[in-house]
DSSP file (Angstrom, degrees, kcal/mol; ACC not computed):
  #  RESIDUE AA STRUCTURE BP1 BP2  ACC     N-H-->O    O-->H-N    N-H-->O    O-->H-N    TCO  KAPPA ALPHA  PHI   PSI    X-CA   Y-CA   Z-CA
    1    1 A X    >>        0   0    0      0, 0.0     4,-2.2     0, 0.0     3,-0.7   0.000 360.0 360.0 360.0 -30.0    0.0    0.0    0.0
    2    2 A X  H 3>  +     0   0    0      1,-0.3     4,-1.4     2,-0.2     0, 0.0   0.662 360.0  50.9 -77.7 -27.1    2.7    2.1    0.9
    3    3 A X  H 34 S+     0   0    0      2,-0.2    -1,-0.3     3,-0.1    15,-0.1   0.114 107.9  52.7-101.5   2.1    4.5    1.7   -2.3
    4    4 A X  H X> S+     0   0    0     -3,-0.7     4,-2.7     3,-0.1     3,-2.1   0.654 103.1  61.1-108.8 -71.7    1.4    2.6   -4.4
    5    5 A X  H 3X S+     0   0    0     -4,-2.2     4,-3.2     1,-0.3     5,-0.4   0.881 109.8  37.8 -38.1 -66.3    0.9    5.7   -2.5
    6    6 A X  H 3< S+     0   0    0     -4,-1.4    -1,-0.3     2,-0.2    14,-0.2   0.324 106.2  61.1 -94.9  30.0    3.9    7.1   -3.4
    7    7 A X  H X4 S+     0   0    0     -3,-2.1     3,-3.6    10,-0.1     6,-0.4   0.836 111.2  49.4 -41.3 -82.9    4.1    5.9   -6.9
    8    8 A X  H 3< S+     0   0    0     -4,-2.7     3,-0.5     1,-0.3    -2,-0.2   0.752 112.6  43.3 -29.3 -61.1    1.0    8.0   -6.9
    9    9 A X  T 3< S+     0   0    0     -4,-3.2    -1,-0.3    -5,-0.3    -3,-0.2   0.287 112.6  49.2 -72.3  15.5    2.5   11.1   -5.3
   10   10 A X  S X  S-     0   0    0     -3,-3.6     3,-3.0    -5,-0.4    -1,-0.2  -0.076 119.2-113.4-133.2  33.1    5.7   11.1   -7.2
   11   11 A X  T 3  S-     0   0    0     -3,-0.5    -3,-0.2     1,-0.3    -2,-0.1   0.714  74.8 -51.2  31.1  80.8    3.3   10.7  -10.7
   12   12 A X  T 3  S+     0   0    0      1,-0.1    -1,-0.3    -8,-0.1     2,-0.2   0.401  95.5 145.1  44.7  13.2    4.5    7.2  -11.5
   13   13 A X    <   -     0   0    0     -3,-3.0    -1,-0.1    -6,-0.4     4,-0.1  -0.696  30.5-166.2 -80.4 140.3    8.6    7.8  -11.4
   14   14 A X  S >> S+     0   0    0     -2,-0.2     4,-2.7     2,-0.2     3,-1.4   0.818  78.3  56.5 -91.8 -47.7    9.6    5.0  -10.1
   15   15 A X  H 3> S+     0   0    0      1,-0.3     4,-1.2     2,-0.2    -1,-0.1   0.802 109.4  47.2 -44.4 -41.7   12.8    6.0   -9.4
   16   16 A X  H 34 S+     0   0    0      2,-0.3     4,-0.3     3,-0.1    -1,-0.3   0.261 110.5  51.3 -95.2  -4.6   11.6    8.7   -7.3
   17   17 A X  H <> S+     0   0    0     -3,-1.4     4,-2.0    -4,-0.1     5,-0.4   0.624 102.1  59.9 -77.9 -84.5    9.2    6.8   -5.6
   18   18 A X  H  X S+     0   0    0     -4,-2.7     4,-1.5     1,-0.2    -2,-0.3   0.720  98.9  55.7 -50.3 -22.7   11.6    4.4   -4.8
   19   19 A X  H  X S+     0   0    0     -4,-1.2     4,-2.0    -5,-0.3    -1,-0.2   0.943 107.0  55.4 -11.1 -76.0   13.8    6.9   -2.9
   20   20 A X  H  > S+     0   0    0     -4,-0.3     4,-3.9     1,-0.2     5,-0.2   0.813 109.0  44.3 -15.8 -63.3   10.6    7.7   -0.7
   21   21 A X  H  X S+     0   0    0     -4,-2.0     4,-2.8     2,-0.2     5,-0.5   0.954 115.3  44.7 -70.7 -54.9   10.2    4.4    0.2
   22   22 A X  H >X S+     0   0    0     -4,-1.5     4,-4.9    -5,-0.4     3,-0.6   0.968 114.4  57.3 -34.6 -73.9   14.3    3.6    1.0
   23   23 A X  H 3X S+     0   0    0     -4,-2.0     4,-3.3     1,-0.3    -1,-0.2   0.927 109.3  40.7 -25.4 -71.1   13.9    7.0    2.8
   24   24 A X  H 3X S+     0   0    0     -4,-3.9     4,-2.0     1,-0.2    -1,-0.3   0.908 111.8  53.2 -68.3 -13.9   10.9    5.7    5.3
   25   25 A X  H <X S+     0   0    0     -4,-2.8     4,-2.6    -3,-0.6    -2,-0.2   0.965 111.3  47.3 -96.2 -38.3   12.1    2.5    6.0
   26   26 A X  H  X S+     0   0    0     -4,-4.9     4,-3.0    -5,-0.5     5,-0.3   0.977 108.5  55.4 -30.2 -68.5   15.3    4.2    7.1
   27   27 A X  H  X S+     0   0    0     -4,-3.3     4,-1.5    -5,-0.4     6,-0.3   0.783 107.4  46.0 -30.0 -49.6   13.4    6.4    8.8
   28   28 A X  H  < S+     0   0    0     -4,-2.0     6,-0.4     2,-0.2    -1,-0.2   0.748 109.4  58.4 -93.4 -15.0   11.7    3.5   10.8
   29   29 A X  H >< S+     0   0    0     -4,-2.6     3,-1.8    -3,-0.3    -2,-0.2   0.977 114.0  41.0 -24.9 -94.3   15.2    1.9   11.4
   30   30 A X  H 3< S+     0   0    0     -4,-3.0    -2,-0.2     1,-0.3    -3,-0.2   0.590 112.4  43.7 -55.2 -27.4   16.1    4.8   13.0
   31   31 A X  T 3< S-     0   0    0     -4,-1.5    -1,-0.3    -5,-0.3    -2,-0.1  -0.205 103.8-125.3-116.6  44.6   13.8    5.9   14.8
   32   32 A X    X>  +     0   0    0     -3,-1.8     3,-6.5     1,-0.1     4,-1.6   0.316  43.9 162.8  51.9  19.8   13.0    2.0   16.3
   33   33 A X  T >4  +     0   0    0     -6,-0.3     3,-1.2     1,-0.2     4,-0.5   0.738  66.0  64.1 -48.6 -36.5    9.4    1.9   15.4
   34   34 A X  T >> S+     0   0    0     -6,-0.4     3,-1.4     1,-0.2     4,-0.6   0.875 102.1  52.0  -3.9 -55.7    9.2   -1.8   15.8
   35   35 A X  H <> S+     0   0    0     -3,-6.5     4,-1.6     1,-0.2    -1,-0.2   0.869  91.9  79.2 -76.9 -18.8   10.0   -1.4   19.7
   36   36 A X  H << S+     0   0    0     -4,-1.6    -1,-0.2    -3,-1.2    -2,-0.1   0.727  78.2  61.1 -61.2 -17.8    7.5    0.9   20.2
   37   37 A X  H X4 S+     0   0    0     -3,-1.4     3,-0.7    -4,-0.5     4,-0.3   0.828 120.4  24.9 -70.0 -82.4    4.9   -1.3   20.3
   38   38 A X  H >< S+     0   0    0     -4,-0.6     3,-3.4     1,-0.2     2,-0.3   0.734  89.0 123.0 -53.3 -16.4    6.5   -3.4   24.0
   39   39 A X  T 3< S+     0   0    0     -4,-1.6    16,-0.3     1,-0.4    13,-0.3   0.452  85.5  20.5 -42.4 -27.9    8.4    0.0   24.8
   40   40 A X  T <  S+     0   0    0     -3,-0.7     3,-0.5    -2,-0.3    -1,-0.4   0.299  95.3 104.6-134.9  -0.9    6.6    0.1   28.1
   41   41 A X  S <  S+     0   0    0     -3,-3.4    -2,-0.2    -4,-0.3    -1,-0.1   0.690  88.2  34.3 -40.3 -33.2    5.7   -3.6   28.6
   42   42 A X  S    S+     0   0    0     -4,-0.2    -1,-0.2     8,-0.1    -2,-0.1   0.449  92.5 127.6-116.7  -4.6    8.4   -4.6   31.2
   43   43 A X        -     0   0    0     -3,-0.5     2,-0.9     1,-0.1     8,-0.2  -0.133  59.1-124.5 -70.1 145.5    8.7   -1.3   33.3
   44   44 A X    >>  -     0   0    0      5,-1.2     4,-0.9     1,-0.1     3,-0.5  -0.615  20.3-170.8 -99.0 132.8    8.5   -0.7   36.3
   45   45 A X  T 34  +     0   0    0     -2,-0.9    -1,-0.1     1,-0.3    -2,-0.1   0.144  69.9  70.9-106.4  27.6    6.2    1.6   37.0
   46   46 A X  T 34 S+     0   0    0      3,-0.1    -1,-0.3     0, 0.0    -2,-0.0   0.952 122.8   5.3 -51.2 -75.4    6.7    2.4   40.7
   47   47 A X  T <4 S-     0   0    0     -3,-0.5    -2,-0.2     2,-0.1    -3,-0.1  -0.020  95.1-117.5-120.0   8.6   10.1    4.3   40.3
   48   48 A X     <  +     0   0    0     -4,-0.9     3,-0.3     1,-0.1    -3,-0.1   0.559  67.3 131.1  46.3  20.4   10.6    4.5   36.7
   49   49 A X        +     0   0    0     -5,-0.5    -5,-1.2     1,-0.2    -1,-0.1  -0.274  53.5  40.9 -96.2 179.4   14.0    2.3   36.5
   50   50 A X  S    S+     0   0    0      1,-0.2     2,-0.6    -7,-0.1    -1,-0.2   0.750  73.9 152.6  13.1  49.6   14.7   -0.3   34.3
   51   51 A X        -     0   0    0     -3,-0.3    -1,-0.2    -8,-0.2   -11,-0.1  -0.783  49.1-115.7-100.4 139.2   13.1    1.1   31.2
   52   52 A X     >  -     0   0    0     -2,-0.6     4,-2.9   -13,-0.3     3,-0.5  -0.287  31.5-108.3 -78.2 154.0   14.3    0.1   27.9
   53   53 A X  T  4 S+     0   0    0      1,-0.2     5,-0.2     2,-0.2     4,-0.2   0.711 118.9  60.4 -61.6 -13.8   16.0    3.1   25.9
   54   54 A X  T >> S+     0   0    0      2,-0.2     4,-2.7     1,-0.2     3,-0.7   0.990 108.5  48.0 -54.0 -55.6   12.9    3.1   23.3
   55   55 A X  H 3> S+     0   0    0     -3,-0.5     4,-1.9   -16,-0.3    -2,-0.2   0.857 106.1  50.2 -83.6 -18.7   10.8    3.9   26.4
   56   56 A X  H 3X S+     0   0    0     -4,-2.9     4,-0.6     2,-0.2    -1,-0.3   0.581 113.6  54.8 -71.3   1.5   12.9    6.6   27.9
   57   57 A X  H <> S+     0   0    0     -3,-0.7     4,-2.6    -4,-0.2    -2,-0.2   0.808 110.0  45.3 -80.0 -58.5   12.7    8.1   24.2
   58   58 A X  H  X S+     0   0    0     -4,-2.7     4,-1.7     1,-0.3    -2,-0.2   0.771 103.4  53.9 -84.4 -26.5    9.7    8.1   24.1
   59   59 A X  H  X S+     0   0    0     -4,-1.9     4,-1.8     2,-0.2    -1,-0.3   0.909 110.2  52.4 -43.3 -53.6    8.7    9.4   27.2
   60   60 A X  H >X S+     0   0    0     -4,-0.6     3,-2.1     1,-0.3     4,-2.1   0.995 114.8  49.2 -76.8 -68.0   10.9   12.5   26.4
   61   61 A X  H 3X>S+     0   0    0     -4,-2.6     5,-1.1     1,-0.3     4,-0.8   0.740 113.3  39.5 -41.1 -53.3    9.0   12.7   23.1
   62   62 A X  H 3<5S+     0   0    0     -4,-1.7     3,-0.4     4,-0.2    -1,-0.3   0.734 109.0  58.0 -29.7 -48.7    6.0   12.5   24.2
   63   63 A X  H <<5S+     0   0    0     -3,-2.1    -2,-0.2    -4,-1.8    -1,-0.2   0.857 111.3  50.9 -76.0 -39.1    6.7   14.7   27.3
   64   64 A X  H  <5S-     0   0    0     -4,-2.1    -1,-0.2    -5,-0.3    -2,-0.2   0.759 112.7-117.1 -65.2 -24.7    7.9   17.6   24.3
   65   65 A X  T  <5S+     0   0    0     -4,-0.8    -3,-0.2    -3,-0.4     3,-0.1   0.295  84.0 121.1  91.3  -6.2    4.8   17.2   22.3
   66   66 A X  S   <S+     0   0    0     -5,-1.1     2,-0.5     1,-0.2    17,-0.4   0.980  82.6  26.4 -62.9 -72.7    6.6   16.0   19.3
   67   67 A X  S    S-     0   0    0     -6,-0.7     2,-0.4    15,-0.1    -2,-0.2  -0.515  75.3-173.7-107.5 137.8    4.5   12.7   19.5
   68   68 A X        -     0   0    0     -2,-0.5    13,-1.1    -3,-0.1     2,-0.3  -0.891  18.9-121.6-121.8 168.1    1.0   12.5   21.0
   69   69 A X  E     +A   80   0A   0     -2,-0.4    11,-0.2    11,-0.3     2,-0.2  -0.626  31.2 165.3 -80.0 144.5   -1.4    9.6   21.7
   70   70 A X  E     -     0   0A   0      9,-2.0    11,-0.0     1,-0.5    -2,-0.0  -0.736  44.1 -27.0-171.3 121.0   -4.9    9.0   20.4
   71   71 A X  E    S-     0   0A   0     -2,-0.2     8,-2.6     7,-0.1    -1,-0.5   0.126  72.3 -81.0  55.2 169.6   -7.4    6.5   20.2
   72   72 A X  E     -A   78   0A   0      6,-0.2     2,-0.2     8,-0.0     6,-0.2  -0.312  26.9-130.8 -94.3 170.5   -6.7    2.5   19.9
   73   73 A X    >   -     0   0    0      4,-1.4     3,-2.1    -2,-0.1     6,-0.0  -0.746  49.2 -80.8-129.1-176.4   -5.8    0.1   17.1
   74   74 A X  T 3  S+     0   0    0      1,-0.3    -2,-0.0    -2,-0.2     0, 0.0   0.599 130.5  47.7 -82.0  14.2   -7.7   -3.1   16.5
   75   75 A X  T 3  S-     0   0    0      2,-0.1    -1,-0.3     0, 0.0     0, 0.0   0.099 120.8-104.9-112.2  34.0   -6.0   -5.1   19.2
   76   76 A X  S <  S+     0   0    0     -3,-2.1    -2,-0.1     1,-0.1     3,-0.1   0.634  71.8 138.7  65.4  -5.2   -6.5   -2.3   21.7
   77   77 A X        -     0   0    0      1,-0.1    -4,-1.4    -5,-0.1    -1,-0.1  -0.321  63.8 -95.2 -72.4 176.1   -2.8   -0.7   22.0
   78   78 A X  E     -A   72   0A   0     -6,-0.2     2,-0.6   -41,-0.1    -6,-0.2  -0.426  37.6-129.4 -75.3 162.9   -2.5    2.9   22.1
   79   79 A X  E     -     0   0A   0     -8,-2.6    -9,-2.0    -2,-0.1     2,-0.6  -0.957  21.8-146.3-122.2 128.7   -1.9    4.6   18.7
   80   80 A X  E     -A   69   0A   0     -2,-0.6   -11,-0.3   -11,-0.2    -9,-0.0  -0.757  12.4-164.2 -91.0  69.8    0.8    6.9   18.5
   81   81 A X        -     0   0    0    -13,-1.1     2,-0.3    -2,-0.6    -1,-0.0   0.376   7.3-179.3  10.5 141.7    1.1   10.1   16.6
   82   82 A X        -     0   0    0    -15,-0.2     2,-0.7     5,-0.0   -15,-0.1  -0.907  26.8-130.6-163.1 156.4    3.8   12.4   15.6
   83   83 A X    >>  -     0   0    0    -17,-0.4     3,-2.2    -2,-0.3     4,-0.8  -0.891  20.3-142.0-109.9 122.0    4.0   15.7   13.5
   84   84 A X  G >4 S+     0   0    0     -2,-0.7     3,-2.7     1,-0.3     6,-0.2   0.848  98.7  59.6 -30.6 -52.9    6.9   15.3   10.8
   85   85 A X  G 34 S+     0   0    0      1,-0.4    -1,-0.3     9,-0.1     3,-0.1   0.767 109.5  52.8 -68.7 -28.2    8.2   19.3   11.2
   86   86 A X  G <4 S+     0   0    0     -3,-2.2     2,-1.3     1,-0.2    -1,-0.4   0.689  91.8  74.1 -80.7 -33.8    8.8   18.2   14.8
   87   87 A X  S << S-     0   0    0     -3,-2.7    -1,-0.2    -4,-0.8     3,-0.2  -0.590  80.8-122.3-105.7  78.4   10.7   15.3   14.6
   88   88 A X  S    S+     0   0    0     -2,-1.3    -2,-0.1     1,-0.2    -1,-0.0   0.402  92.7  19.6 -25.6 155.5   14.6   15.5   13.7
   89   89 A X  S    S+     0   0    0      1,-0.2     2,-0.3     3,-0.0    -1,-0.2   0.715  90.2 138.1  46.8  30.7   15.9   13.5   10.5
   90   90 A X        -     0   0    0     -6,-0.2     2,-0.4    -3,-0.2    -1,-0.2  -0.819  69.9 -87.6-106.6 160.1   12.4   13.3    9.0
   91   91 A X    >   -     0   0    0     -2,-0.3     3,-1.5     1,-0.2    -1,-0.1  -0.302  31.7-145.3 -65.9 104.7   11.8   13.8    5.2
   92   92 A X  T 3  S+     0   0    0     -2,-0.4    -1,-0.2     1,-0.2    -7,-0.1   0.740  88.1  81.6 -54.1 -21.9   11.4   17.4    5.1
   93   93 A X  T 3         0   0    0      1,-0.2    -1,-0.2    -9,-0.0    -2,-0.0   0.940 360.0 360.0 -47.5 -42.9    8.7   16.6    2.1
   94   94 A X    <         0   0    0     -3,-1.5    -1,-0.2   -10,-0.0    -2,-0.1   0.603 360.0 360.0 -58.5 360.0    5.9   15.7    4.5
């Protein structure tokens, strides 16, 4: 789906599309979305110690305003938000 859309927005260059795509997946490399789902699964939430470095990221992000929370997805985690202009090393296109 992801790969359609921006076909679409880059008016069929492929070339230029594929970029995009290189470009997000980097993007989600770097910036660990994977872990973000468990990010807060093992902490302990007494004292805030032994949180893994995703979730001390993401706390600070969150705590900045860069990313906010809203609504559920269909298994009931939270769904996470983030505004591009906010976020260092994102594709200054969005």
């Amino acid at each position: 789906r992801i790969v359609q859309r921006y076909l679409d927005s880059k008016k069929g260059k492929v070339d230029l599309a594929l970029e995009k795509v290189k470009k997000t997946l980097k993007f989600r490399r770097d910036m660990k979305i994977d872990d973000l789902i468990t990010a807060f699964d093992h902490c302990n939430e007494n004292d805030g110690t032994d949180m893994p470095e995703t979730a001390v990221q993401l706390e600070k992000h969150l705590s900045n305003k860069q990313y906010f929370v809203q609504g559920r997805d269909n298994e009931g985690r939270s769904t996470l938000f983030f505004i591009p202009r906010l976020v260092n090393g994102h594709d200054n296109e969005w």
